[in-house]
C-alpha positions as a Markdown table, in Angstrom:
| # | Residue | x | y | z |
|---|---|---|---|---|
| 1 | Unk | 105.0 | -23.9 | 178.3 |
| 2 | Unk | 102.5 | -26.3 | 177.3 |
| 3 | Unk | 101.8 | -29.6 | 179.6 |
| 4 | Unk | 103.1 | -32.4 | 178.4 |
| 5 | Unk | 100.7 | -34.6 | 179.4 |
| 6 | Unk | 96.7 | -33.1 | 178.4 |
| 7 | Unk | 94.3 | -33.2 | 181.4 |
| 8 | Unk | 91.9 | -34.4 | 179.5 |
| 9 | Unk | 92.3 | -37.2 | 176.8 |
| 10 | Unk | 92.2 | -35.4 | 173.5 |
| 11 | Unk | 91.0 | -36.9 | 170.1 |
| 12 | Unk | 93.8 | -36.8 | 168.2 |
| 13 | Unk | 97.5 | -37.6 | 168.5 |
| 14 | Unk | 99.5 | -36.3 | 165.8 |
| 15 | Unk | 102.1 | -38.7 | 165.2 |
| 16 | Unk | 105.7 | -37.5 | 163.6 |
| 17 | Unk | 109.2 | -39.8 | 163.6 |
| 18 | Unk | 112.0 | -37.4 | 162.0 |
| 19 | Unk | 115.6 | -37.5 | 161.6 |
| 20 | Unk | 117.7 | -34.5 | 160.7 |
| 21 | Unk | 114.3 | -32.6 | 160.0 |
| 22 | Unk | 115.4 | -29.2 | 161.2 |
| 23 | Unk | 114.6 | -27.3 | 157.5 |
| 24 | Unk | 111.1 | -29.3 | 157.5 |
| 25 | Unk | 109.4 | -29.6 | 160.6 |
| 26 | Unk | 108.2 | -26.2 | 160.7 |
| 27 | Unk | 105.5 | -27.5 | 158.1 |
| 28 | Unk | 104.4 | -29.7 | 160.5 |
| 29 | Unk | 104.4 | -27.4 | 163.0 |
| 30 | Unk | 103.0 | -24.7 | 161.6 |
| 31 | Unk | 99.8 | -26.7 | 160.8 |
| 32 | Unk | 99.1 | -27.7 | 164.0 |
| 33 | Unk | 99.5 | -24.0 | 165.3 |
| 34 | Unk | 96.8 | -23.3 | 162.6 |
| 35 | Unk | 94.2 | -25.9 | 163.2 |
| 36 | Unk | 90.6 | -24.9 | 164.4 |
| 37 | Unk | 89.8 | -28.3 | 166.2 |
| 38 | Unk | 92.2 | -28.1 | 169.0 |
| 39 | Unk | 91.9 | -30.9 | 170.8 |
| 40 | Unk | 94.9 | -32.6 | 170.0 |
| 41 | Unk | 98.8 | -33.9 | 170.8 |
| 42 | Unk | 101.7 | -33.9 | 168.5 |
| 43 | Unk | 104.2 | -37.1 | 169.4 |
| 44 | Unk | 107.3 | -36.6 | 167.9 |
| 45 | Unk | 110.3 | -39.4 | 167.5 |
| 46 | Unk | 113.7 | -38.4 | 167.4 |
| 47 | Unk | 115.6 | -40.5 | 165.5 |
| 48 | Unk | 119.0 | -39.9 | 167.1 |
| 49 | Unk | 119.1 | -36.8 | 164.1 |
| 50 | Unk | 122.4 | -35.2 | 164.0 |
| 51 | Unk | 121.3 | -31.8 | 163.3 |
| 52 | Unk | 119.5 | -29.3 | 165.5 |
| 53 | Unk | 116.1 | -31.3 | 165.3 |
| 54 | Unk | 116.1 | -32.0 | 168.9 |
| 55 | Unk | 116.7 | -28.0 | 169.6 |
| 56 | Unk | 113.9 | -27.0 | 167.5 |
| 57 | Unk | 112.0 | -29.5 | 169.1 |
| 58 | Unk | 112.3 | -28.2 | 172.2 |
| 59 | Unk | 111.6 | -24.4 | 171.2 |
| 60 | Unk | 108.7 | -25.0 | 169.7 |
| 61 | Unk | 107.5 | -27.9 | 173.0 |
| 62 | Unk | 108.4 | -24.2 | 174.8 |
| 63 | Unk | 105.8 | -21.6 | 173.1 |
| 64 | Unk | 103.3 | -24.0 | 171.9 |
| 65 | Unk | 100.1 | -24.2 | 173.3 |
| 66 | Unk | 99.0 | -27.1 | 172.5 |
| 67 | Unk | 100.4 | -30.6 | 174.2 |
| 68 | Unk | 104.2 | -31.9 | 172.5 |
| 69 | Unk | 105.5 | -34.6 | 173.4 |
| 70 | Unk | 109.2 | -35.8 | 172.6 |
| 71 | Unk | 110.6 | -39.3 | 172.8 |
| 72 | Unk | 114.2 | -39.5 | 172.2 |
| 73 | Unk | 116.4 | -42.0 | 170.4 |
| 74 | Unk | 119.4 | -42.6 | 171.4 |
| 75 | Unk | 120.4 | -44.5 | 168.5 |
| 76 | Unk | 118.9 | -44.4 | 164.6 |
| 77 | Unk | 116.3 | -47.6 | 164.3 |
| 78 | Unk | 114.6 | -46.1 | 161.6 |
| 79 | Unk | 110.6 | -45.2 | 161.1 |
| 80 | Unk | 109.0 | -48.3 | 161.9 |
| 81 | Unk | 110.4 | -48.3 | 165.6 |
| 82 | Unk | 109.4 | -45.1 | 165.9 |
| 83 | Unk | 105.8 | -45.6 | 164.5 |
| 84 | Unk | 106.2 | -48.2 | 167.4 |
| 85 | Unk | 107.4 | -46.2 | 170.2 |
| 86 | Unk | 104.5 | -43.3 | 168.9 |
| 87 | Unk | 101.6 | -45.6 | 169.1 |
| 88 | Unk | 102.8 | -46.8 | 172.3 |
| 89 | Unk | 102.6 | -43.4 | 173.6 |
| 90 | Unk | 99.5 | -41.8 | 172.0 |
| 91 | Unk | 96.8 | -41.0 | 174.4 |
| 92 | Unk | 94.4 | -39.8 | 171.4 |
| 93 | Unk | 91.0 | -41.6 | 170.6 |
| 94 | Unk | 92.5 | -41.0 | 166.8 |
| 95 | Unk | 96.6 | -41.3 | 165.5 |
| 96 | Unk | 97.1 | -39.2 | 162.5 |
| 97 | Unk | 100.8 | -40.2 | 161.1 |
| 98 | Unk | 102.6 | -36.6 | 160.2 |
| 99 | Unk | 105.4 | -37.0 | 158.1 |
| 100 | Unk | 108.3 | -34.2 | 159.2 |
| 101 | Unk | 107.8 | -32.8 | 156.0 |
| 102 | Unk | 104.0 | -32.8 | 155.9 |
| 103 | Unk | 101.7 | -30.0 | 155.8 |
| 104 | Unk | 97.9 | -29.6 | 155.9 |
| 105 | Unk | 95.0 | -27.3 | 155.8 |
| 106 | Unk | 93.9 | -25.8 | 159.2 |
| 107 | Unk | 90.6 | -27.4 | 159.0 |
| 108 | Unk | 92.0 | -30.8 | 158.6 |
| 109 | Unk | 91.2 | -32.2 | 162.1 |
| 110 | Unk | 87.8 | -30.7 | 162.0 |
| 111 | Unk | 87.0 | -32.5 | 159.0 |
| 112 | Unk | 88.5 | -35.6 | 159.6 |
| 113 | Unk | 86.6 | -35.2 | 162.9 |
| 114 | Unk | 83.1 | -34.6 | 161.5 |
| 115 | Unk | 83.4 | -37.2 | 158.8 |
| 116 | Unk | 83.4 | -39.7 | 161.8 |
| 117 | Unk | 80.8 | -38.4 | 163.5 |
| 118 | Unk | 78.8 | -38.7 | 160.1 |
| 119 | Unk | 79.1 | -42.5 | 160.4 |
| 120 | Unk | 75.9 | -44.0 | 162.5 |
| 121 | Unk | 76.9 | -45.2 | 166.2 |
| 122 | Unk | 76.2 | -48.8 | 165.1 |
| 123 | Unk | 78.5 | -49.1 | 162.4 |
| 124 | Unk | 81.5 | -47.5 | 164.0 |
| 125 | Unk | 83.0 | -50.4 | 165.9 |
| 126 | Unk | 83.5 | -52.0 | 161.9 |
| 127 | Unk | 85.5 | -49.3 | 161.0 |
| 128 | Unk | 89.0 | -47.9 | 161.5 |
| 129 | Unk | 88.8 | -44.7 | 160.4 |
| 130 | Unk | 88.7 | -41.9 | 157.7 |
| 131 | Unk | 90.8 | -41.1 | 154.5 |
| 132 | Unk | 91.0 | -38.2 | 152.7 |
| 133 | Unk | 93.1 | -37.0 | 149.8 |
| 134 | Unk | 96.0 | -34.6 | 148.9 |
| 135 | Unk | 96.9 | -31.8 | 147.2 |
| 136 | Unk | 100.7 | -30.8 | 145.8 |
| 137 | Unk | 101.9 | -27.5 | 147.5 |
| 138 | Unk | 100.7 | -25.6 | 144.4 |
| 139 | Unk | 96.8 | -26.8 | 145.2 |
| 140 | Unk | 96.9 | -29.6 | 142.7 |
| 141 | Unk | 94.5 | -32.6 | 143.2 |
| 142 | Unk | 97.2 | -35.7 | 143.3 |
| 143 | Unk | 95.4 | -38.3 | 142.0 |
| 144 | Unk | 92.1 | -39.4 | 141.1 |
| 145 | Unk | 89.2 | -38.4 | 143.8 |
| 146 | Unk | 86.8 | -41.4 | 145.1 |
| 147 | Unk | 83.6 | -42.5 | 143.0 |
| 148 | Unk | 81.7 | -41.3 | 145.6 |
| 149 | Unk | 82.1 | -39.0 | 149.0 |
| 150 | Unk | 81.7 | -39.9 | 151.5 |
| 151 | Unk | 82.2 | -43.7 | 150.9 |
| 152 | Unk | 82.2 | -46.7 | 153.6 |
| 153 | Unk | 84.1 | -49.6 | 152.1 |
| 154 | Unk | 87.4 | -51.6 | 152.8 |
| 155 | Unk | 90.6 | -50.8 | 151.7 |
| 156 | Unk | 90.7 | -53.5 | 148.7 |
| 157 | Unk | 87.7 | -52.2 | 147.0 |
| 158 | Unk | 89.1 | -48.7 | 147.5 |
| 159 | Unk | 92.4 | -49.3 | 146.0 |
| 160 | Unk | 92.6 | -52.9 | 143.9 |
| 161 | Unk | 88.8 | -53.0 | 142.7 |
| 162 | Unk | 88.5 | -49.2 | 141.7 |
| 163 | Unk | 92.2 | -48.2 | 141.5 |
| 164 | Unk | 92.3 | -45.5 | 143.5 |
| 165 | Unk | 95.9 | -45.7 | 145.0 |
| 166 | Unk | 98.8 | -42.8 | 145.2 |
| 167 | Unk | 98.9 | -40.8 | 147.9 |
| 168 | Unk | 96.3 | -40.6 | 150.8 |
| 169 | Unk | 96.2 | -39.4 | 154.3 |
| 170 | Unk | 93.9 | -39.5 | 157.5 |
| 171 | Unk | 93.1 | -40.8 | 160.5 |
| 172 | Unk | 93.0 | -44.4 | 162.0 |
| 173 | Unk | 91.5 | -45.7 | 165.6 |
| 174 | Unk | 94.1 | -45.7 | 168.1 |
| 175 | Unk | 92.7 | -48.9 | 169.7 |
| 176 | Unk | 93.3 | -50.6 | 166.9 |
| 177 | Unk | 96.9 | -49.9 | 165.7 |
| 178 | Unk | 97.8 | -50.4 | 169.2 |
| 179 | Unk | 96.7 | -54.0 | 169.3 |
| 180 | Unk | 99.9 | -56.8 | 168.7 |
| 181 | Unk | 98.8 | -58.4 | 165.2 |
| 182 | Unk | 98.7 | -54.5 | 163.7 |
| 183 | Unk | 102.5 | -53.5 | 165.0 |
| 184 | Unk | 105.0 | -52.7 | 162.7 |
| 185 | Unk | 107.0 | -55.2 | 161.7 |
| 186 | Unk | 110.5 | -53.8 | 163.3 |
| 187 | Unk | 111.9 | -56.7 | 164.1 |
| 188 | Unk | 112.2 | -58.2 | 160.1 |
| 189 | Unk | 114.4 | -55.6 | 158.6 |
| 190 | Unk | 115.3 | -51.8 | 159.3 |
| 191 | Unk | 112.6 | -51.0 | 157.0 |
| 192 | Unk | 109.6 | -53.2 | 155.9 |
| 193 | Unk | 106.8 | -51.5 | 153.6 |
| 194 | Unk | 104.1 | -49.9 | 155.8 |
| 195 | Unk | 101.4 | -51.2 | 153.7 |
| 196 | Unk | 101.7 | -54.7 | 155.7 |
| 197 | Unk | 99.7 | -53.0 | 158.5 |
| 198 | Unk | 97.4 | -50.9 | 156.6 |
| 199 | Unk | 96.3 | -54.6 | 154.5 |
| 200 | Unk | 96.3 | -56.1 | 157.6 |
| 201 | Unk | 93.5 | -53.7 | 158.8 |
| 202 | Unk | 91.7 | -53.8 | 155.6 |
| 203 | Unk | 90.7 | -57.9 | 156.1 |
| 204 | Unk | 89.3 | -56.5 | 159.6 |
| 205 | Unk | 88.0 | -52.8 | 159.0 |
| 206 | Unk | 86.2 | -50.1 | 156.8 |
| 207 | Unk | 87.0 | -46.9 | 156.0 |
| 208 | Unk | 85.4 | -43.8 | 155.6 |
| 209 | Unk | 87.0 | -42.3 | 152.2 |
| 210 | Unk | 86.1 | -38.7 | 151.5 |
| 211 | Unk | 87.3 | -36.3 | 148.6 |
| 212 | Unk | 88.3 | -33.7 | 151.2 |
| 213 | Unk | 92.2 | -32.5 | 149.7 |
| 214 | Unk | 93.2 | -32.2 | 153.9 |
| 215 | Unk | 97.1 | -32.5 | 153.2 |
| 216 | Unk | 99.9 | -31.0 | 151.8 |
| 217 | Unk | 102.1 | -33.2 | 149.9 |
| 218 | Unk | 105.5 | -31.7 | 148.2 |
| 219 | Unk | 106.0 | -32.9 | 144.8 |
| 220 | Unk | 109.8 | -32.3 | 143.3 |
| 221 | Unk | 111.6 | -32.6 | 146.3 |
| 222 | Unk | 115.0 | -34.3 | 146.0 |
| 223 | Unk | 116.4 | -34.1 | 149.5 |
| 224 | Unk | 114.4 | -37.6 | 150.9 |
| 225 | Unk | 113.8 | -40.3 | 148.5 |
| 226 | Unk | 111.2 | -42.9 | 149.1 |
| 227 | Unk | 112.4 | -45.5 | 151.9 |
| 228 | Unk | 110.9 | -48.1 | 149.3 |
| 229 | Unk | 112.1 | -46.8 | 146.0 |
| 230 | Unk | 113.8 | -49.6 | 144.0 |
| 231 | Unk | 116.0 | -47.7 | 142.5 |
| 232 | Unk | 118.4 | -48.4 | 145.1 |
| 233 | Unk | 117.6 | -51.4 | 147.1 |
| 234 | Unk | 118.8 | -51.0 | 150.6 |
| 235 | Unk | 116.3 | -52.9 | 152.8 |
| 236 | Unk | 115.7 | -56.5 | 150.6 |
| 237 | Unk | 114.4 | -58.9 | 153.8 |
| 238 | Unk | 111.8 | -55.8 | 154.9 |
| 239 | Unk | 111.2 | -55.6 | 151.0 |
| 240 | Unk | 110.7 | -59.3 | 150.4 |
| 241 | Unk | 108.1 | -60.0 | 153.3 |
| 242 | Unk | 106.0 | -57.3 | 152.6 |
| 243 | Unk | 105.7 | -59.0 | 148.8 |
| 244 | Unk | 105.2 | -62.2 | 150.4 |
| 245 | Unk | 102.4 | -61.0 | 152.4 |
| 246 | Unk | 100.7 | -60.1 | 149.4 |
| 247 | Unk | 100.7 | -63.4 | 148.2 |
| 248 | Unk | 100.3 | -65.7 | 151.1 |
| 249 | Unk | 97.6 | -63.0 | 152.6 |
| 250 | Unk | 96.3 | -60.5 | 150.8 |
| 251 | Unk | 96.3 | -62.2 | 147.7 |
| 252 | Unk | 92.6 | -62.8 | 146.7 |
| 253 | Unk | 91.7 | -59.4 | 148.0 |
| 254 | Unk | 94.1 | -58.1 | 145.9 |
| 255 | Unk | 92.8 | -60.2 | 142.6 |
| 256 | Unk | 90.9 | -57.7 | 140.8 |
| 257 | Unk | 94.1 | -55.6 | 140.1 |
| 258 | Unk | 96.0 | -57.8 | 138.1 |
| 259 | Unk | 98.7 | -55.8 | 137.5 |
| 260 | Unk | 99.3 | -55.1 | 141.4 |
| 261 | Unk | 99.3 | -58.2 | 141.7 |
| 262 | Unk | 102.0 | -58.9 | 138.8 |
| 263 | Unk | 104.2 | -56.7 | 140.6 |
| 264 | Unk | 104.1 | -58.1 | 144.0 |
| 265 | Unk | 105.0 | -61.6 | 142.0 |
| 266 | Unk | 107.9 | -60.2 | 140.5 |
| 267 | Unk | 109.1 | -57.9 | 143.7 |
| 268 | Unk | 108.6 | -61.2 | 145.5 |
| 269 | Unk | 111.4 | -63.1 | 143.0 |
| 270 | Unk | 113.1 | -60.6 | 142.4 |
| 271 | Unk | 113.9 | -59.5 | 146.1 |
| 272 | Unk | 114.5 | -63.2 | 146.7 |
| 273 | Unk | 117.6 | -63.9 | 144.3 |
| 274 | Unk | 118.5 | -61.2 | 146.1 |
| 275 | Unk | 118.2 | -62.4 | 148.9 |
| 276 | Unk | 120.3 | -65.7 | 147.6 |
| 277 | Unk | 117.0 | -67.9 | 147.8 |
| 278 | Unk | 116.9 | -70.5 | 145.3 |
| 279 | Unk | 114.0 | -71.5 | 143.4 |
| 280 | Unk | 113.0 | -74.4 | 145.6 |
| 281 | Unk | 113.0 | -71.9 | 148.2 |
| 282 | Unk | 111.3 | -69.1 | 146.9 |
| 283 | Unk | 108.4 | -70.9 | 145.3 |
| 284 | Unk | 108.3 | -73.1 | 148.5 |
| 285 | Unk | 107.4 | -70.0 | 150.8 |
| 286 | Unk | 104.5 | -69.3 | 148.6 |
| 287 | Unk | 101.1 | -70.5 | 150.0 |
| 288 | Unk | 98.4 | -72.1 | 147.8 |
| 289 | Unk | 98.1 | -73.6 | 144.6 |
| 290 | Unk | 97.5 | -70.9 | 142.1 |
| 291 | Unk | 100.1 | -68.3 | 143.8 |
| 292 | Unk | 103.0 | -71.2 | 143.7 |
| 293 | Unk | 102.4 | -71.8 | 139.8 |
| 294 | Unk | 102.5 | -68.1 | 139.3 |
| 295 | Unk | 105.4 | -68.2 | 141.1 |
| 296 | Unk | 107.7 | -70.6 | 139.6 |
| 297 | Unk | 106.8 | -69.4 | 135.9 |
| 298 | Unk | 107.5 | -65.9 | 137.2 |
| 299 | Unk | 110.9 | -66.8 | 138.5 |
| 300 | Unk | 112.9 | -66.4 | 135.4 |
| 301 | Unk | 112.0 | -62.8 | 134.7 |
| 302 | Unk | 112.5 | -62.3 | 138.1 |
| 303 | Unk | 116.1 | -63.4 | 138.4 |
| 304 | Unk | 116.1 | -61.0 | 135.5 |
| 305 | Unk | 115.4 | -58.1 | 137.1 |
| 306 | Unk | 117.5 | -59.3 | 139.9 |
| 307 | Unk | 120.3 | -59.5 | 137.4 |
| 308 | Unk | 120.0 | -55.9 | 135.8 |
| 309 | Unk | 119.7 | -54.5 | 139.4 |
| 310 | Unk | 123.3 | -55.7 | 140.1 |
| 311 | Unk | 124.4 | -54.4 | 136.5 |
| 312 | Unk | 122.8 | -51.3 | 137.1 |
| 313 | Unk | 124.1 | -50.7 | 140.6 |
| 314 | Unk | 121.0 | -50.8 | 142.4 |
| 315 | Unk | 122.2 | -52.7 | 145.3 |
């Protein structure tokens, strides 16, 4: 049975919340089994699952030799509180967040690993970490690769000045994601956008981006839709303040992608008629000059949307 606490501090923490994830953690699982860099810890977050999660859990904290650690909900609060409760807990120099339905390639540690130790000793302390990109589970590339590998830039430029969003994966200092200002914002809504913390970062940090495909990603599944999909709007206040952060923070940084930005306007309305804000309101919340203008003109094709949601039976 492994330990579950390592003797030595390791350098990653694999970080996993799941709910009713019996016929999917096994890829998770099964990856770490199969890594070549071993000097790691999977964290796992109950989230009060109905099923036999917590069993298979167990059986697999049993046989494994490699650290597990289990923390146990008693009641569901959703992912945030458990990305909480699993930063909180990691004793890794690195947290790598492991969906329960992820998978990736046994040398993903290792590579992720030696990227880092590419970067020179001096700039290190500027940057929070490395991504990678991923592949579909028939060994697809999803997405376009970087302009360049490996590449030391911030988020923004990454993502809003060359466009290279979709999905990603990697690794991310665990000093930094356990300081206050980076927490998950738990306390707004049951679910708020994780991208608030991963901007947050970005106005701090670099990041290593390199066009290694490390992760698995499942394409055509049916069985979890996105917590954020809008086509049926379940967590508005999370919603709403994650759009609002991209205007009252992010907003410059996020100026060379027009269209992003277009839709974090209209998310922003939208969410707030919603939310029963009235104009006054909603443009009132918005900071600065330019994003308030935007704002108000945007509002009637906001309340738009908001209207064909409600027609459409999307909240």
């Amino acid at each position: 049975m492994s330990d579950p606490v390592a003797a030595v501090s390791p350098i990653f923490t694999l970080l996993t919340p799941c709910y009713n994830s019996s016929g999917l953690i096994h890829r998770v699982y099964d990856s770490l089994c199969a890594q070549t860099l071993r000097s790691f810890e999977w964290v796992v977050i109950d989230d009060a699952s109905t099923d036999d999660t917590l069993a298979r859990l167990r059986a697999y904290q049993a046989e494994a030799d490699f650290p597990i650690r289990i923390i146990e909900h008693p009641e569901n609060r959703m992912v945030l509180a458990g990305l909480n409760a699993g930063i909180a807990a990691a004793q890794g120099e690195f947290i790598v967040l492991a969906g329960h339905d992820d998978a990736f390639v046994p040398e993903a540690l290792a590579r992720l690993h030696a990227a880092w130790l590419g970067i020179p000793p001096e700039l290190r302390a500027g940057v929070s970490g490395v991504s990678c990109l991923c592949k579909d589970q028939h060994g697809q590339l999803i997405g376009q690769p970087y302009p360049q590998s490996p590449w030391l830039t911030d988020m923004f430029t990454a993502f809003f000045r060359y466009r290279r969003a979709g999905e990603k994966w990697g690794m991310v200092r665990a000093d930094i994601l356990k300081r206050p200002e980076f927490r998950f914002r738990d306390d707004i809504d049951r679910y708020v956008p994780e991208r608030h913390v991963w901007y947050a970062i970005a106005m701090q940090f670099q990041t290593l981006y390199i066009n290694d495909a490390l992760r698995i990603y499942y394409i055509n599944q049916s069985s979890h839709e996105s917590l954020s999909s809008m086509q049926r709007i379940r967590y508005v206040k999370g919603q709403r303040y994650a759009a609002l952060q991209c205007l009252n923070v992010f907003f410059w940084r996020m100026w060379p992608d027009k269209r992003s930005l277009l839709m974090s306007l209209l998310m922003y309305v939208r969410l707030s008629v919603h939310q029963g804000v009235g104009w006054l309101t909603c443009v009132g919340a918005v900071h600065g000059m330019v994003q308030r203008g935007l704002t108000a003109l945007a509002y009637p094709l906001g309340w738009w949307l908001a209207r064909r949601d409600r027609q459409r039976g999307r909240i």
